[in-house]
SERO-4910 file (N, C-alpha, C, O; in steps of 0.05 Angstrom, whole numbers):
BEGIN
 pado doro    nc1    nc2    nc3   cac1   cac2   cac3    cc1    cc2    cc3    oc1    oc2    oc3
  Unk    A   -224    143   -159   -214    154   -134   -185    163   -138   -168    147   -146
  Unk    A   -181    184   -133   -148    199   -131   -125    194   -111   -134    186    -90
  Unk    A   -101    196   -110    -90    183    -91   -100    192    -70   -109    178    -52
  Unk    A   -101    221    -70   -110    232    -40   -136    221    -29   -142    216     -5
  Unk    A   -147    218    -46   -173    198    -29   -171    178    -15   -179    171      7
  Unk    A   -152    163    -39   -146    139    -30   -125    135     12   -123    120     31
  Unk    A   -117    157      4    -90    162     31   -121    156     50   -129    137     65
  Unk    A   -133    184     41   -165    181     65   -171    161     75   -171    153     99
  Unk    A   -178    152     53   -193    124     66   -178    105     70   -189     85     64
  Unk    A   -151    100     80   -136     86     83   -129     90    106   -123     71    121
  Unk    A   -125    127    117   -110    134    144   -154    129    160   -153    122    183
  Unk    A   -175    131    152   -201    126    161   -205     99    165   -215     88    184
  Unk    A   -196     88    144   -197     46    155   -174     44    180   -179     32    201
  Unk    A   -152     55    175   -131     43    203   -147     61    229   -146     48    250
  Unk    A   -161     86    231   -162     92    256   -183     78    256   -189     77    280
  Unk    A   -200     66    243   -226     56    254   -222     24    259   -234     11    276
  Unk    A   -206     18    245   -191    -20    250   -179    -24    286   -185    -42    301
  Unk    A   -160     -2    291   -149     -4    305   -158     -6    331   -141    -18    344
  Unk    A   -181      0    347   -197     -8    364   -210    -41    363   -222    -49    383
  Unk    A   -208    -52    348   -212    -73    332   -200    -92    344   -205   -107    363
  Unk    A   -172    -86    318   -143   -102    338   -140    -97    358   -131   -118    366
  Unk    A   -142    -81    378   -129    -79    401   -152   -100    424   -147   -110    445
  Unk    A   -171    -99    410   -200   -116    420   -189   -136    414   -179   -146    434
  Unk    A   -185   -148    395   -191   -176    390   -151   -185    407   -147   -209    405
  Unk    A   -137   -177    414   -113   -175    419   -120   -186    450   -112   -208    459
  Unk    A   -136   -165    465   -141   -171    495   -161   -189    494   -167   -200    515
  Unk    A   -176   -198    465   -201   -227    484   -174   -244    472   -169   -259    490
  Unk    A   -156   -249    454   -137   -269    457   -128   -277    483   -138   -294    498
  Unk    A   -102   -256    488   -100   -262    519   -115   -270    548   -105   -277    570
  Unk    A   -145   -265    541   -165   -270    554   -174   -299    547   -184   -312    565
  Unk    A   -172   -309    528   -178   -331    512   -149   -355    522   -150   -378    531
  Unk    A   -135   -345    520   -107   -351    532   -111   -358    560   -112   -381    569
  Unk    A   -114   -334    577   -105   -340    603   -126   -358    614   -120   -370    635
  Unk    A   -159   -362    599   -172   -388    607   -165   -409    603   -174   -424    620
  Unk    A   -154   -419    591   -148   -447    567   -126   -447    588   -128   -461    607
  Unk    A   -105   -431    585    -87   -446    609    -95   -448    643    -78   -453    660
  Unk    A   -126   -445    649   -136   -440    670   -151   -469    672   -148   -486    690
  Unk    A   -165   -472    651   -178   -503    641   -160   -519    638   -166   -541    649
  Unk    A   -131   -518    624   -113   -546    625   -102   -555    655    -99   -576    666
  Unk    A   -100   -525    663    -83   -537    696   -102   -551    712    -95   -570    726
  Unk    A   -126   -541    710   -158   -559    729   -159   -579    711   -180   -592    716
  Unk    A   -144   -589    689   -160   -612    683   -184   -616    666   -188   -639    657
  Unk    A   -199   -600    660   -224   -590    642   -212   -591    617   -229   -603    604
  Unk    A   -189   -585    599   -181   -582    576   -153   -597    581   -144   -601    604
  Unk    A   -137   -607    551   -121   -618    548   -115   -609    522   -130   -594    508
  Unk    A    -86   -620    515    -80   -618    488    -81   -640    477    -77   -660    492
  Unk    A    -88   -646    448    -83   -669    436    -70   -683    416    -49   -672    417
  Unk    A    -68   -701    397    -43   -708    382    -48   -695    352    -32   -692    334
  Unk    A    -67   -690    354    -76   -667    335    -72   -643    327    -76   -632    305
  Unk    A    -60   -634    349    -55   -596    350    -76   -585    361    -72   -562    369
  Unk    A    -99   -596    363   -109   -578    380   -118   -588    414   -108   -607    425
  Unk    A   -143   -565    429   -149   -572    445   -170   -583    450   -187   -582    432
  Unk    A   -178   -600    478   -197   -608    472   -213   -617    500   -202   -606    519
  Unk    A   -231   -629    506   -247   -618    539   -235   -654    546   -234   -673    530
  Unk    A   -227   -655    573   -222   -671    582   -245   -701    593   -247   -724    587
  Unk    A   -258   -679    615   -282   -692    632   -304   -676    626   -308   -662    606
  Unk    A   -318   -680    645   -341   -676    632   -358   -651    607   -358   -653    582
  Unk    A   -371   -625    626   -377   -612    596   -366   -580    616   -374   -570    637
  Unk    A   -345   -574    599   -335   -549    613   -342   -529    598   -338   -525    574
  Unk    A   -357   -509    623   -377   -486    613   -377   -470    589   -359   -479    575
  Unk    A   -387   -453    579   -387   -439    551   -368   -422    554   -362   -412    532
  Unk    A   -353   -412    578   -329   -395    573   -307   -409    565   -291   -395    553
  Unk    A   -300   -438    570   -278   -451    568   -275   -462    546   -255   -464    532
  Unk    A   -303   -471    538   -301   -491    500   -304   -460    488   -291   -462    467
  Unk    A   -313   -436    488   -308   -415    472   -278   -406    465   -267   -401    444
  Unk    A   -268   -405    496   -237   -402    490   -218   -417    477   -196   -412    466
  Unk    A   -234   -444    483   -216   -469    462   -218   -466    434   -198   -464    420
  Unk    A   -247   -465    424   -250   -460    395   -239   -442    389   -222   -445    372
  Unk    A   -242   -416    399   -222   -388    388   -196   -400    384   -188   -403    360
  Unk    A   -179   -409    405   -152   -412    405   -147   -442    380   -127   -441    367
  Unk    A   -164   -461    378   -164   -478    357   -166   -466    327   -151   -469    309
  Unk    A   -193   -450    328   -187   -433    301   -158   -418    292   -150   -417    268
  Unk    A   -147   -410    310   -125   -400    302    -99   -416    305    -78   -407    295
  Unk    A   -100   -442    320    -87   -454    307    -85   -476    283    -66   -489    275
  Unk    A   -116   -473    272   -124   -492    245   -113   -463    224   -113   -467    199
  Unk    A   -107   -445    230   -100   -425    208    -74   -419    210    -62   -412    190
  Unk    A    -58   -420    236    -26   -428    237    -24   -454    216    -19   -451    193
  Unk    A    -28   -475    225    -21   -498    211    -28   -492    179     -6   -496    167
  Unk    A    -41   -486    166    -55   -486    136    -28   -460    120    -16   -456     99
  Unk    A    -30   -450    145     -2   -431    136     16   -441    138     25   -446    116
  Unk    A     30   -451    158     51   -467    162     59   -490    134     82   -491    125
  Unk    A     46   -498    129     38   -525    113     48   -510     78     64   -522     63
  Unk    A     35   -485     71     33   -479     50     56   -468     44     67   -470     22
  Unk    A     68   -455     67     99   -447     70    120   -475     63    137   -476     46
  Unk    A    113   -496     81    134   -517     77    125   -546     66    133   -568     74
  Unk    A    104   -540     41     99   -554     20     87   -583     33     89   -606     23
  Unk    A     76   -578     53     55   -605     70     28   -604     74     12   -591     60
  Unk    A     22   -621     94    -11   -618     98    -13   -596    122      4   -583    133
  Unk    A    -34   -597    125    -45   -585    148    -45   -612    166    -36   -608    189
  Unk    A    -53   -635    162    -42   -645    187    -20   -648    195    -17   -644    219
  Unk    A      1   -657    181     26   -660    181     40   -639    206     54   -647    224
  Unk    A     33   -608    202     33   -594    206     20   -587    235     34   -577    253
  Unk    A     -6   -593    239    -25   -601    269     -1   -631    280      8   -628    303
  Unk    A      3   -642    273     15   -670    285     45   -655    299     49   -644    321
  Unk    A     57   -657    281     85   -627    295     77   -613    315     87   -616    337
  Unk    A     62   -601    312     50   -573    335     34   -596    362     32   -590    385
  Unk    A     26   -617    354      5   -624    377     31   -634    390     39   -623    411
  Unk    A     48   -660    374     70   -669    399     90   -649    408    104   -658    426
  Unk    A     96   -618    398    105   -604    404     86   -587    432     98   -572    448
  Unk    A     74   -589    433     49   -579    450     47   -611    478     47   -609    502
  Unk    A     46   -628    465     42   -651    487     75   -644    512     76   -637    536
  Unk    A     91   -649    497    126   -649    501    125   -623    522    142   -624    541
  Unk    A    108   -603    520    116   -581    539     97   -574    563    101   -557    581
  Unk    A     79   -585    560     50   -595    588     74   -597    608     95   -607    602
  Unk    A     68   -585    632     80   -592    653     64   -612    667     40   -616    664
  Unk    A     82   -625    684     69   -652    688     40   -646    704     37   -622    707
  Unk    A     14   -668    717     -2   -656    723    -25   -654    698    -48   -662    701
  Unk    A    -14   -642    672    -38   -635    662    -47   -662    643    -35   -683    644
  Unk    A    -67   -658    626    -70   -685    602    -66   -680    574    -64   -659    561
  Unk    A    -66   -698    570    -55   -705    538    -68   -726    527    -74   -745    540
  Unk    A    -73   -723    497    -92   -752    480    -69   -751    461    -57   -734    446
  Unk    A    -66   -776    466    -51   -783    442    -57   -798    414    -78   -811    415
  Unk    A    -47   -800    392    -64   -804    372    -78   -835    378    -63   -854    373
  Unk    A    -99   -842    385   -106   -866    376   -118   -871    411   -134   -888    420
  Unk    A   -101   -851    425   -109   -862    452   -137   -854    471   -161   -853    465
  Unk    A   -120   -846    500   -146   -839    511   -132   -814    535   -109   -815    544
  Unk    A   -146   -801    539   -135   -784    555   -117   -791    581   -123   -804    601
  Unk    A    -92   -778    575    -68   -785    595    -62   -765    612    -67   -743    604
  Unk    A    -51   -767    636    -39   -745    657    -14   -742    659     -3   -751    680
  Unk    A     -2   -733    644     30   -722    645     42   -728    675     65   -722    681
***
């Protein structure tokens, strides 16, 4: 393949990617603005872990979908994080979760390592 091809299919992958990102950009924020819709009701919490997690009982398939999305991407922050500053990935989740507990406004819950779900 010649450069000019190469340009092709390069300026053909970004216009065809780009609907993509801009998709997966708005179910984030969509993914987002549930999870902080589930922590304030109480349905979801953060935990000492880094991630999130369902409080009471079983909160519907929009809310544990938006959790796992937003957990996946923060099990791939941390693994990055970690490889950047020569640690674990938990080490890394433990930082981010009490950094995450520390900024709950009061009202919502929190698990702490070892514990049981708390109300700020």
């Amino acid at each position: 393949m010649h450069g000019k091809q190469r340009f092709h299919l390069f300026v053909l992958a970004t216009i065809l990617m780009t609907p993509l990102a801009a998709q997966a950009e708005v179910d984030l924020v969509a993914d987002t603005a549930t999870v902080d819709d589930a922590k304030a009701t109480g349905f979801l919490g953060e935990q000492a872990d880094g991630m999130l997690g369902a409080v009471r009982g079983d909160p519907d398939a929009a809310i544990m979908g938006a959790a796992a999305e937003i957990n996946m991407l923060r099990r791939e922050g941390y693994r990055k994080a970690a490889a950047g500053a020569g640690t674990t990935e938990q080490a890394e989740a433990a930082k981010a979760g009490q950094h995450n507990i520390d900024a709950l406004p009061a009202g919502q819950f929190y698990k702490p390592s070892g514990g049981g779900w708390t109300k700020k």
